[in-house]
Each structure stands twice: as C-alpha cells, then as structure tokens.
N, C-alpha and C positions, 0 to 999 in steps of 0.2 A: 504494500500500500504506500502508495507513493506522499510523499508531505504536500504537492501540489495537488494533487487529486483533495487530498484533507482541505486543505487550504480556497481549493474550490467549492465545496461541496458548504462548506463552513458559512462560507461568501453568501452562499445563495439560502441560508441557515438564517442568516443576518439580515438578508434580503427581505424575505418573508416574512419576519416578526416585524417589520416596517417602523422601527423605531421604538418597538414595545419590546418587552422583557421577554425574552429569547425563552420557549416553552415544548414539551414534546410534540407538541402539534404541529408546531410550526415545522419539526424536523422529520415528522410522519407526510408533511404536504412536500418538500422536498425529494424524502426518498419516493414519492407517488411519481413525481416527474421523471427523477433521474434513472427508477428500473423500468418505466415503462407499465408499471399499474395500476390499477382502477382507485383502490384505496389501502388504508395503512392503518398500524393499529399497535400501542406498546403495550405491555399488561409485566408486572412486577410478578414474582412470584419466587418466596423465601422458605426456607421450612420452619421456621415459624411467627410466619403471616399469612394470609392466605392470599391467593391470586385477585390479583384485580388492576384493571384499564387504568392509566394514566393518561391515555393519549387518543384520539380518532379520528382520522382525517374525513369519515363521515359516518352515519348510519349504519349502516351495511356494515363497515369492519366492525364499527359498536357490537352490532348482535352476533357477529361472528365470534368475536370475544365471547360474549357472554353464554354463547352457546357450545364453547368449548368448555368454559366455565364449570357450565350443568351437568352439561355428558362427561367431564374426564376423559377427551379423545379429540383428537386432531393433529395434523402436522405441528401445532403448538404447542399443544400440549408433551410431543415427542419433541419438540425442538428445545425446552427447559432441561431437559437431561445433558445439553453442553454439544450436540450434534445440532446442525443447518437441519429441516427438512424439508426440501427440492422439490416441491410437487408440481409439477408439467399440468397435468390430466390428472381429476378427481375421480374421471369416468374409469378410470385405466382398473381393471380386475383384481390386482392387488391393492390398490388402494380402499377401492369397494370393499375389501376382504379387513383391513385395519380398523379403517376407523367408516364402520357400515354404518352409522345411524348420521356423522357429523356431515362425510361427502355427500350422504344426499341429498340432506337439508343445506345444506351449500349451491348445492347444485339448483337447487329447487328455487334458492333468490337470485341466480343466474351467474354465481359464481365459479369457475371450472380452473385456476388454478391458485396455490398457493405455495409463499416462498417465509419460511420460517427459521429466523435469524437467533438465535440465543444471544444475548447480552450478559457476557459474563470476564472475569478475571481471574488469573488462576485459575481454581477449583471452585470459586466461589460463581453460583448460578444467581443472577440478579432478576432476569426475565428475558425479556424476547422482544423482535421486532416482528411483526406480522407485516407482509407484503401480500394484498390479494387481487387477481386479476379474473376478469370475466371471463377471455377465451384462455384455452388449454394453449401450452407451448413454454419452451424454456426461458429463461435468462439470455443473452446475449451476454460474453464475454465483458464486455464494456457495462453494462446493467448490473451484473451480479457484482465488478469489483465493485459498482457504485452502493449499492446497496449493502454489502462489507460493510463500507468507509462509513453509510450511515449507521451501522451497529452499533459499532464505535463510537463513534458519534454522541447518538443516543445514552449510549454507558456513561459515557463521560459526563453527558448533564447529568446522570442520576447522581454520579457520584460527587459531582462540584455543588449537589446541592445539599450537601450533607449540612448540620446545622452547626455554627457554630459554638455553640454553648452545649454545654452537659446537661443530662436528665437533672432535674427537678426531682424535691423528694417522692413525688409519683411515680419519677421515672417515668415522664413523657417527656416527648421534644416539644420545644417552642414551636409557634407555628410560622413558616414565614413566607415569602411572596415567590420566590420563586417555583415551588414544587405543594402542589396544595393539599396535599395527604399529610400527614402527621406522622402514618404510620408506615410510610414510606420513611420519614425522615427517621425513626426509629431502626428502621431496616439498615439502612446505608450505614445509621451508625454502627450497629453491629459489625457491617463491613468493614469498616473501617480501624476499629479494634483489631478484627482479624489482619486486615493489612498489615496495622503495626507491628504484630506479632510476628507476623511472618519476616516482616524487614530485620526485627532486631536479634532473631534466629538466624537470618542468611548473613546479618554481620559479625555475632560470631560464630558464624565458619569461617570465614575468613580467614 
C-alpha cells in the first residue's frame, strides 16, 4: 500500500466531510466510489461488546448490517475472524450453501455481491468494513487495493478516537464529538491497553 495511494484516498476523506468533523460515513461514501459499489457499511465488533453499525452510507447497507446482526451469518460476519470475505456472486452454490438464509435475503433487496474487509491490528479484531454491490462480479485490481487503503483507513479513525481521559469511577468513557458511541470509546480503550502491553513486551526483547 503505497503512502500516495493513502494520501489520496485520505484527500478525498477530507473532501467529503466538507469542512465538518471527518466521520465513518464520510469514509464509507468514499470507499463506495473508489471500489466501485453500491453502498458501505462499518459495524465494530469486540468480544466483549457486542456488534453494532457505526457507519452507513445508506439504507440498504443499514439492514444488511443489521441482518447479519440477527442471523449470525454473512461474508461479515466471516470477515470478523481477521480473513477478507470476496464474494463475487451471492447466487454462486456455495455461497447458497454458507450463509443460506442471509444471500437470499440479500439477494431478495437486489443485492448480489459483497466484499468484507476486517478492521483489525495484530490479533486484535476491531470490526469490519462492508462493501456491497448490486450486480455479481469481482474487484478490479485497482478497487480492491483501494478498498484495502480504506480499511485502514477506517481502523485508524477508530483508533485516533480513543478518549482521552480514563474511566471514571463507573468506568465509562466521556463522551465526545468525534465517534458517538460510548461504548465504542470503551472498546478502543481496551485496545489500547493491549497495544501498550504488547509494545512494552517487544521492548524488552530487545
């Protein structure tokens, strides 16, 4: 992944919040342009928080979200485990055979492909970027690296909106403007602990 390709994709990140506070939407209607689909969709998912949308670049991916939600099944739901999942064709007999109840109700609001991005660091699985398009067909070479860079991307807001003040004696986070969950911002802090731990382990090995 090239720094110019970041650096572009970023640009046009910037572009589209128009002056307002840079938000996962904003980076969901980007990646919709840049791989060439319909619409976009982020959804957080920790093991202990449970899964839910951050982001929607319209309707459609909304319920697609929330219908992976309900069911436990989808290319997203497989994509949280730290693997991409590529789906071309919903139609295609193996996919039919996976996740039978989610492709057809997919298929059924006229959705026929999806490309599902895991968001994560290390080991640590933060969530996913949903990419979904209406007719069946791959990525293009130039699409998929773009949609990478938005993964990344993505990650990165979650994690530059980490709070910065410590829990409270309830142990909840402040709430604040950039990221409007709470318990997202409680998530990332978790992450964030783990980061440092693992930093101050890799320095000494040293």
């Amino acid at each position: 992944m090239s720094t110019e390709r970041r650096l572009r994709l970023w640009a046009l990140v910037v572009a589209e919040a128009r002056g307002a506070t840079v938000s996962v939407e904003h980076a969901c209607a980007v990646a919709v342009a840049v791989a060439g689909v319909d619409c976009a969709a982020v959804a957080v998912s920790l093991r202990d928080t449970p899964r839910e949308v951050l982001g929607a670049s319209n309707v459609v991916a909304s319920h697609l979200e929330e219908l992976a939600l309900t069911l436990g099944e989808g290319p997203s739901v497989d994509a949280i485990s730290g693997a991409p999942a590529l789906v071309a064709d919903l139609a295609a007999p193996h996919c039919q055979a996976r996740w039978p109840i989610f492709a057809k109700a997919a298929m059924a609001i006229g959705v026929h492909a999806v490309f599902a991005l895991p968001l994560q660091i290390g080991g640590i699985r933060l969530g996913v970027l949903d990419l979904y398009r209406l007719r069946a067909g791959k990525l293009d070479d130039e699409q998929l690296a773009d949609a990478l860079v938005m993964a990344d991307t993505v990650r990165a807001m979650l994690l530059d909106g980490l709070p910065e003040k410590r829990p409270d004696q309830d142990n909840q986070w402040t709430e604040q403007s950039g990221l409007r969950h709470p318990e997202v911002h409680q998530a990332t802090g978790m992450i964030s602990v783990q980061l440092g731990s693992v930093s101050r382990i890799m320095n000494l090995a040293r």
